[in-house]
N, CA, C and O atoms as a GROMACS GRO file, in nm:
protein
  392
    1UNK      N    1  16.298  -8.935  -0.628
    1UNK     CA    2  16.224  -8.864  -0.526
    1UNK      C    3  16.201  -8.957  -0.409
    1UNK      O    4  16.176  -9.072  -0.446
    2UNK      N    5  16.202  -8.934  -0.252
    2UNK     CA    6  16.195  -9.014  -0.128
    2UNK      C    7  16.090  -8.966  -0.140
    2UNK      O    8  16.041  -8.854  -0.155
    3UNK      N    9  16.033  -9.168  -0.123
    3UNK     CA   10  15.878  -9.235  -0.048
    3UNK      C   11  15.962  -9.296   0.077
    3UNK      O   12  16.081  -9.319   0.098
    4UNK      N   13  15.846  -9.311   0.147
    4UNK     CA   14  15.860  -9.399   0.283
    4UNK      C   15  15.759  -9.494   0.290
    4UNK      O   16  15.640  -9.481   0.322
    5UNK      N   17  15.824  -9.590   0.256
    5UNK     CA   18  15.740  -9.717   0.306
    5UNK      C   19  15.690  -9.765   0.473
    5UNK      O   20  15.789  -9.776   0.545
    6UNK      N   21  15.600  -9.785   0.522
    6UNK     CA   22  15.605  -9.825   0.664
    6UNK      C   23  15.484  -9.974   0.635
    6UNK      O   24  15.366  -9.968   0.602
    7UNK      N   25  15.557 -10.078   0.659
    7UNK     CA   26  15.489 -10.204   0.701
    7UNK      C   27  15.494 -10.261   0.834
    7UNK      O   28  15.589 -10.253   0.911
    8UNK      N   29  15.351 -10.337   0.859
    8UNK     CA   30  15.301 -10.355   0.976
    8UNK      C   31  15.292 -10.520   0.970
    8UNK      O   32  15.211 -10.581   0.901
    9UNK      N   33  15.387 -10.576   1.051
    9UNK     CA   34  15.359 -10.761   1.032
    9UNK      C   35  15.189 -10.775   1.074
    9UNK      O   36  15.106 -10.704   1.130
   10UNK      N   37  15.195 -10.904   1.016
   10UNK     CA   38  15.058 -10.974   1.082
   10UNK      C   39  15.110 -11.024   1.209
   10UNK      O   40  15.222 -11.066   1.238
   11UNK      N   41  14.966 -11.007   1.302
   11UNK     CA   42  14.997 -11.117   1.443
   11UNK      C   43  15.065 -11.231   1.424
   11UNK      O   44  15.071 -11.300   1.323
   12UNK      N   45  15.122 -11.249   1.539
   12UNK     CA   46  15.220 -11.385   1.525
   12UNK      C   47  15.288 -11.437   1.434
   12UNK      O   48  15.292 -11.557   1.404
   13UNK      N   49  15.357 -11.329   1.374
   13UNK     CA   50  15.419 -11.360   1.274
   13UNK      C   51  15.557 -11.371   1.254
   13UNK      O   52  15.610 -11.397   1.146
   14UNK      N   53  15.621 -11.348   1.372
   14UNK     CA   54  15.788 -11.401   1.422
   14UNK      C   55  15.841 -11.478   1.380
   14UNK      O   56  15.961 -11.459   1.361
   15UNK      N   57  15.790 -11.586   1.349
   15UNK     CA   58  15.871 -11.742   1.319
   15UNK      C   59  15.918 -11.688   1.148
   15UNK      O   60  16.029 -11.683   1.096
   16UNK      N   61  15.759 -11.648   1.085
   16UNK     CA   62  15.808 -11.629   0.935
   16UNK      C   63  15.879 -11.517   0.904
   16UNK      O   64  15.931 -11.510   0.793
   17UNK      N   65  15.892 -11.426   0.983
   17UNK     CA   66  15.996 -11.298   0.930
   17UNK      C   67  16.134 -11.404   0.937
   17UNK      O   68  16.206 -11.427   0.840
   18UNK      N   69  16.152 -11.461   1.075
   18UNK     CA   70  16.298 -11.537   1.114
   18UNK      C   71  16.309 -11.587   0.974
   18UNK      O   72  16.388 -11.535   0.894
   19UNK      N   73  16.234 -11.682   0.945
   19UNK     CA   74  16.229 -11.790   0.808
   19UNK      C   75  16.291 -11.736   0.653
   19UNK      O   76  16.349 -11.806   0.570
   20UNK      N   77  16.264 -11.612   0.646
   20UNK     CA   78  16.244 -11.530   0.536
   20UNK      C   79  16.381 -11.416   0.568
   20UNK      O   80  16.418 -11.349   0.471
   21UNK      N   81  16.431 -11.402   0.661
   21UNK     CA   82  16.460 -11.260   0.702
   21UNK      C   83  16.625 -11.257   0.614
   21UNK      O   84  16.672 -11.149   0.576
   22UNK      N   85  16.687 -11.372   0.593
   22UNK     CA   86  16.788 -11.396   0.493
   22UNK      C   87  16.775 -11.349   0.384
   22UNK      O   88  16.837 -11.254   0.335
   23UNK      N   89  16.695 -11.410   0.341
   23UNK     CA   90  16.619 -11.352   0.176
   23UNK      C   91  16.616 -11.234   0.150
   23UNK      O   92  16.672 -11.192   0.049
   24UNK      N   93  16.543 -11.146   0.245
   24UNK     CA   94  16.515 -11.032   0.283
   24UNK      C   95  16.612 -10.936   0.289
   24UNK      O   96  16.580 -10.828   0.239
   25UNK      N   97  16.771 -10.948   0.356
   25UNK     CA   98  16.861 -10.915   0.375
   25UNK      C   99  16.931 -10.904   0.196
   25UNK      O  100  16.976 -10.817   0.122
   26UNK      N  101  16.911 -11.006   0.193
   26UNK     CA  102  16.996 -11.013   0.028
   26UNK      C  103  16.951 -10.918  -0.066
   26UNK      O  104  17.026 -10.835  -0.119
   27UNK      N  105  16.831 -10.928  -0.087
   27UNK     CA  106  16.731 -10.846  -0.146
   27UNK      C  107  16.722 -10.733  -0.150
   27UNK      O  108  16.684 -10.674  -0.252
   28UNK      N  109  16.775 -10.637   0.029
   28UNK     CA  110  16.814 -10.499   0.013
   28UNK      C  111  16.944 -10.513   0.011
   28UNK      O  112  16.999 -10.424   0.076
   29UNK      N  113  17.000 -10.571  -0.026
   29UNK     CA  114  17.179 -10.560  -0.070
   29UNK      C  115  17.205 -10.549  -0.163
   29UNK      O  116  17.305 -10.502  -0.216
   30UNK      N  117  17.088 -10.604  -0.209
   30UNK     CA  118  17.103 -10.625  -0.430
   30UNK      C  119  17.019 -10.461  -0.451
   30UNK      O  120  16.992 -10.413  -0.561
   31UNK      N  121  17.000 -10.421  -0.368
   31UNK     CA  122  16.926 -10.301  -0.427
   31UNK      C  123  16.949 -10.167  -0.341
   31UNK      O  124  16.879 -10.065  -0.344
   32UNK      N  125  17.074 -10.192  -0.257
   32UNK     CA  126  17.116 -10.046  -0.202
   32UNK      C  127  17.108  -9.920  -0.238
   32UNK      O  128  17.109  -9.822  -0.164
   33UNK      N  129  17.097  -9.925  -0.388
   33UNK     CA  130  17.149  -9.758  -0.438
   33UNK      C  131  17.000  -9.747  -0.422
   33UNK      O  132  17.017  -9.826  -0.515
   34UNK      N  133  16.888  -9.733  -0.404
   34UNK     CA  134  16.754  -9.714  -0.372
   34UNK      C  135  16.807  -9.672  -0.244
   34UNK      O  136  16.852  -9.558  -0.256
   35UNK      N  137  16.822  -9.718  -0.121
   35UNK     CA  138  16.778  -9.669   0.000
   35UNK      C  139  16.836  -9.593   0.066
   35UNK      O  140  16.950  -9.628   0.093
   36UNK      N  141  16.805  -9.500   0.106
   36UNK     CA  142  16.826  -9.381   0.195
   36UNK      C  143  16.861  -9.468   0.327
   36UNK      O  144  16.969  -9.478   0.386
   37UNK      N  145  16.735  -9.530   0.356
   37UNK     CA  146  16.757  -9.568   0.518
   37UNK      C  147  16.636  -9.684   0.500
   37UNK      O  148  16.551  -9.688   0.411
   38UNK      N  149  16.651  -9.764   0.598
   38UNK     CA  150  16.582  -9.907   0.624
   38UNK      C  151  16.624  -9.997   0.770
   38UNK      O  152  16.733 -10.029   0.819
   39UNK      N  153  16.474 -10.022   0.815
   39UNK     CA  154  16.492 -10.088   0.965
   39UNK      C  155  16.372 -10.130   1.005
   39UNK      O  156  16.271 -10.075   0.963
   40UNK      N  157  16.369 -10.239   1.095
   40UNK     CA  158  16.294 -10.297   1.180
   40UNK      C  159  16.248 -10.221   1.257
   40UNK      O  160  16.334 -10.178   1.334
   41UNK      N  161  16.098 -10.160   1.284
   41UNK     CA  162  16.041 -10.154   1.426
   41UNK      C  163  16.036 -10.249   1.515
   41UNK      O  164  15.984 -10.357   1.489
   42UNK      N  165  16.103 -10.215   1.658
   42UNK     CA  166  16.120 -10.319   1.732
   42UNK      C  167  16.044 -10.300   1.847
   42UNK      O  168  15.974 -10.200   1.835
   43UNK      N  169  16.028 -10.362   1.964
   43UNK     CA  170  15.958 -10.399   2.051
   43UNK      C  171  16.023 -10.309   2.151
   43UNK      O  172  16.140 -10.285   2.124
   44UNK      N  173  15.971 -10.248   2.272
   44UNK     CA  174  16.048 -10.163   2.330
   44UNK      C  175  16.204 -10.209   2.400
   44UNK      O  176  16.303 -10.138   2.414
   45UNK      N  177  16.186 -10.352   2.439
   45UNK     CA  178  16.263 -10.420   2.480
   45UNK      C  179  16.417 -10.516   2.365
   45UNK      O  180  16.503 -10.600   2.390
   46UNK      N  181  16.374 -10.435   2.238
   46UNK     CA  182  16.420 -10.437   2.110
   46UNK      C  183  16.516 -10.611   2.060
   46UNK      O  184  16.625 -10.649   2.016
   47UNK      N  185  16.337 -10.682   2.120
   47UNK     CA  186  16.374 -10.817   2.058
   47UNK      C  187  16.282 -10.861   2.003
   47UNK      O  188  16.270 -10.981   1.978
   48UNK      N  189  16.196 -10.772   1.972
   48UNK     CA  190  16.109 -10.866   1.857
   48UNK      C  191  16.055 -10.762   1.776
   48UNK      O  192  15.994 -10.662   1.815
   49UNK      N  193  16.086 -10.798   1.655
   49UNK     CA  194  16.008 -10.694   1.532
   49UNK      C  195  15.865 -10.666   1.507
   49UNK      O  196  15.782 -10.753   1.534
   50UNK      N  197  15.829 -10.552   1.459
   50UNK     CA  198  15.622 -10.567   1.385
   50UNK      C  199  15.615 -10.514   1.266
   50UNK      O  200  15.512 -10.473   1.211
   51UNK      N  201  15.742 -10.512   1.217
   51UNK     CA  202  15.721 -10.435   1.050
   51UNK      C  203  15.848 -10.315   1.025
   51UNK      O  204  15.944 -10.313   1.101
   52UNK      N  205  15.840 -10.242   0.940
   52UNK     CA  206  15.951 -10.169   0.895
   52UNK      C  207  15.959 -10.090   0.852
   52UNK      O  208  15.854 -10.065   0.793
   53UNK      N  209  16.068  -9.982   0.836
   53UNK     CA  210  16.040  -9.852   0.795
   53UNK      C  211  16.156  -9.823   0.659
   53UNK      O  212  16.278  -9.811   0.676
   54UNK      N  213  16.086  -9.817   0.524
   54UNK     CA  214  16.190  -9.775   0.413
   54UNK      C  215  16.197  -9.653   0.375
   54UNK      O  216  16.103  -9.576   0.393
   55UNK      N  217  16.292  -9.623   0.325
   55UNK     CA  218  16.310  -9.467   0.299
   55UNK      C  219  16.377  -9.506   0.151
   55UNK      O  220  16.476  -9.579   0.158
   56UNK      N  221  16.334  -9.464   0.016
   56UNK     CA  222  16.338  -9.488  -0.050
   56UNK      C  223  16.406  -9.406  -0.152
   56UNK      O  224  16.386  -9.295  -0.102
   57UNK      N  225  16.457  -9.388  -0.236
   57UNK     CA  226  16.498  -9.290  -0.377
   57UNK      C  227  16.505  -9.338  -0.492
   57UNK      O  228  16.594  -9.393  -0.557
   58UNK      N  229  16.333  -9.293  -0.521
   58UNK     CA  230  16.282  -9.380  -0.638
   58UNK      C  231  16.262  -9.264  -0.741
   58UNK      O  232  16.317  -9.156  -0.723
   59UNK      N  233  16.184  -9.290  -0.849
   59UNK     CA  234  16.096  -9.236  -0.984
   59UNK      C  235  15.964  -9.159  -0.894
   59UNK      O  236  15.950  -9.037  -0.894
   60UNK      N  237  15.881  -9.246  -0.826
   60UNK     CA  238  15.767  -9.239  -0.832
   60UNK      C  239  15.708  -9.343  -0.812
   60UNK      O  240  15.739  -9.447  -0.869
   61UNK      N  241  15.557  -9.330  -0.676
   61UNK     CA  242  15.509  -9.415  -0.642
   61UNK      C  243  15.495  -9.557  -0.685
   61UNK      O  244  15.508  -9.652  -0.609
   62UNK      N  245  15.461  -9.567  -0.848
   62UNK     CA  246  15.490  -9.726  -0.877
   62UNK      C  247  15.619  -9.767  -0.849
   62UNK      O  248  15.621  -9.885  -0.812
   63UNK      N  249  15.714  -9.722  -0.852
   63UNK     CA  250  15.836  -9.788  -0.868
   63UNK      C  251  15.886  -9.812  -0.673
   63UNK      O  252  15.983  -9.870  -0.625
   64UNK      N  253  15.762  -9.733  -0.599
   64UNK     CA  254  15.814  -9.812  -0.470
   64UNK      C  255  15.681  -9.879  -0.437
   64UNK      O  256  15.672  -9.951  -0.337
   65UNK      N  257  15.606  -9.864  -0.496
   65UNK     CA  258  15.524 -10.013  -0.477
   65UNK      C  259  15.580 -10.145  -0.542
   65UNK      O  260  15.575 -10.260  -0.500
   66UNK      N  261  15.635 -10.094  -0.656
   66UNK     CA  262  15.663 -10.246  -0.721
   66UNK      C  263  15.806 -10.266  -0.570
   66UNK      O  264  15.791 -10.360  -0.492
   67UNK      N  265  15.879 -10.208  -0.560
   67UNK     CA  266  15.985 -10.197  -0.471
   67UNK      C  267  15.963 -10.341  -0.376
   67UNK      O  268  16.019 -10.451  -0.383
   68UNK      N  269  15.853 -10.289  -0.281
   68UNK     CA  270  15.813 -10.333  -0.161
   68UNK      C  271  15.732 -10.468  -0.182
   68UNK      O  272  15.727 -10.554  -0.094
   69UNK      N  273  15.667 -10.480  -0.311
   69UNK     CA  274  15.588 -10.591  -0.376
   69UNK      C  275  15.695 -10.740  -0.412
   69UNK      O  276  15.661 -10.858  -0.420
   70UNK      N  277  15.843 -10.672  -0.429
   70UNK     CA  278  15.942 -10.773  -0.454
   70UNK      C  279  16.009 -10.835  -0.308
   70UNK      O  280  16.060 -10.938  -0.265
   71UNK      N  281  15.978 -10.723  -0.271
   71UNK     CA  282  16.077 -10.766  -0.066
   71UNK      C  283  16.019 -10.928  -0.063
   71UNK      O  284  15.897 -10.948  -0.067
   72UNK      N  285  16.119 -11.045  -0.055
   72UNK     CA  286  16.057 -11.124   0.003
   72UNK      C  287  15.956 -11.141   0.106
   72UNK      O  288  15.851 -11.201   0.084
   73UNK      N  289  15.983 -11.094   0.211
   73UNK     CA  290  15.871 -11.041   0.333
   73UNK      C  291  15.730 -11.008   0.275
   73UNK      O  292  15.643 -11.020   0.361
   74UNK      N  293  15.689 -10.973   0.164
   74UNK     CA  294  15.569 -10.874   0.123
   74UNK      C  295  15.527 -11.063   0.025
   74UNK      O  296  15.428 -11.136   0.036
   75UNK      N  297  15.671 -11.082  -0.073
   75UNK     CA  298  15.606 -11.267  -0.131
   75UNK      C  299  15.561 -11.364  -0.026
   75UNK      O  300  15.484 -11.458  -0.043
   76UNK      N  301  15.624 -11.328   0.091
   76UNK     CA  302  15.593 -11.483   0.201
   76UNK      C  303  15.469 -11.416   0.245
   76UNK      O  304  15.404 -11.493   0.315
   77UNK      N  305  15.407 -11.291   0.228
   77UNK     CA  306  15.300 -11.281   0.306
   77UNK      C  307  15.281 -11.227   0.458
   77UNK      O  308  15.179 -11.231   0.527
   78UNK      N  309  15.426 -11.170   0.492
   78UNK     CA  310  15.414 -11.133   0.638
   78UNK      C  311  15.333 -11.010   0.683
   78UNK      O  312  15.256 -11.026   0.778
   79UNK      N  313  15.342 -10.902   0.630
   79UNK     CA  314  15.269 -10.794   0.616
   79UNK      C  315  15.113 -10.814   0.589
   79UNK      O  316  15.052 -10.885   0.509
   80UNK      N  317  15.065 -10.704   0.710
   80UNK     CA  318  14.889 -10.675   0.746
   80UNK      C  319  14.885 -10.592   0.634
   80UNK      O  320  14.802 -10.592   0.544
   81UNK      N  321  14.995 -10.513   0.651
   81UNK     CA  322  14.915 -10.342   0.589
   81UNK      C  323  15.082 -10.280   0.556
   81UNK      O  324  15.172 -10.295   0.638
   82UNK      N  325  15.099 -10.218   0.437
   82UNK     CA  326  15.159 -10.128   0.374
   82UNK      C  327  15.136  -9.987   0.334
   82UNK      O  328  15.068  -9.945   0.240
   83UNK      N  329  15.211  -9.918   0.428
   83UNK     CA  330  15.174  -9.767   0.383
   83UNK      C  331  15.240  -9.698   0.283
   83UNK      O  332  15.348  -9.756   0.298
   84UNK      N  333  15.264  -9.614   0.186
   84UNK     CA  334  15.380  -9.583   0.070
   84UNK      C  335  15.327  -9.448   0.090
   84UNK      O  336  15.205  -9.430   0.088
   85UNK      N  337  15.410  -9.349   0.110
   85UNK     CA  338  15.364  -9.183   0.151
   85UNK      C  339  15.484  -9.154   0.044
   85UNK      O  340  15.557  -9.251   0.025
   86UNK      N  341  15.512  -9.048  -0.022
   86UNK     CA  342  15.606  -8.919  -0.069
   86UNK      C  343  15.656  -8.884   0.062
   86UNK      O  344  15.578  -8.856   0.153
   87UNK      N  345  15.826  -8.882   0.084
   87UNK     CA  346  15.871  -8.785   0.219
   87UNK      C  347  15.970  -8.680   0.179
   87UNK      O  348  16.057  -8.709   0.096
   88UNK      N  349  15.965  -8.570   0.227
   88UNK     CA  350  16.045  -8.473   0.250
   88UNK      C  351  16.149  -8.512   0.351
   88UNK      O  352  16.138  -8.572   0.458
   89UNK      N  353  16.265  -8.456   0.278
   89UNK     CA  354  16.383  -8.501   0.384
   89UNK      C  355  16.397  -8.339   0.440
   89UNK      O  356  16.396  -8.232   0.378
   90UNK      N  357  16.407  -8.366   0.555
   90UNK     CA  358  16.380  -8.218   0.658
   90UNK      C  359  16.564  -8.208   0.757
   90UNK      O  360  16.635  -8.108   0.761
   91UNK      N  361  16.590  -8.322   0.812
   91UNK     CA  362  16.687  -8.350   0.833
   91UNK      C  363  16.766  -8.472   0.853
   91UNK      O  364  16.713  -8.570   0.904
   92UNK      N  365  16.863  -8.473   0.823
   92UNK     CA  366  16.926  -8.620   0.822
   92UNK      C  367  17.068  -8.606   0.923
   92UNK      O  368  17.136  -8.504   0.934
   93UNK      N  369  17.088  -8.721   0.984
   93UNK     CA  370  17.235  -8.759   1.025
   93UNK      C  371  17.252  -8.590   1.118
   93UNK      O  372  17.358  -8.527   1.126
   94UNK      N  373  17.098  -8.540   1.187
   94UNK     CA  374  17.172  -8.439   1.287
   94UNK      C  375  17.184  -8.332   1.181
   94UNK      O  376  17.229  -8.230   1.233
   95UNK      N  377  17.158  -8.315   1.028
   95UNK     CA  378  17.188  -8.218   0.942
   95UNK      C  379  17.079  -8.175   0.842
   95UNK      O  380  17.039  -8.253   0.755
   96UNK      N  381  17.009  -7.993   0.862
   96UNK     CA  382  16.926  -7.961   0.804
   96UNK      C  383  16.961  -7.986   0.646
   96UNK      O  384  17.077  -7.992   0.607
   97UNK      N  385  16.845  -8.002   0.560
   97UNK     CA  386  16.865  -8.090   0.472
   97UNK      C  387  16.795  -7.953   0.352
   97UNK      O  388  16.847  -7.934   0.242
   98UNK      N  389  16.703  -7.892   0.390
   98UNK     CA  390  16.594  -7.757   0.354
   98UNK      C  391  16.691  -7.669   0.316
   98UNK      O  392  16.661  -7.555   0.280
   0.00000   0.00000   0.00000
């Protein structure tokens, strides 16, 4: 069932996403068949990140908390605040989904 994760970096926290953001990369590679979709919120000028948006295809809420609890990003501590909602897929890729 799709959750959507949305995380919010802490202030000034650029240097350690950079630091971490390898790790991070690997981490959703090792675990593709989970994600629908995954990305950086970026800055309007789309060079600097504040957190991220997962789209998930899990079991059920624990299994995308534990999800997001493993992201390196969430172990180094970059994240203020984590949101985990249930989403309805309404449309995708331009295509009603209902």
């Amino acid at each position: 069932m799709p959750y959507l994760i949305e995380t919010y970096d802490k202030p000034d926290a650029e240097a350690l996403r950079l630091a971490v953001r390898e790790e991070h990369l690997r981490y959703l590679d090792s675990r593709a068949g989970l994600l629908l979709a995954c990305g950086a919120k970026l800055s309007d000028d789309g060079q600097t990140a504040s957190g991220g948006i997962y789209l998930l295809d899990v079991e059920d809420r624990t299994a995308a908390e534990e999800f997001i609890a493993a992201d390196p990003f969430s172990r180094a501590g970059l994240f203020r605040q984590v949101v985990v909602a249930r989403w309805r897929k309404a449309y995708l890729d331009g295509k009603n989904c209902l």
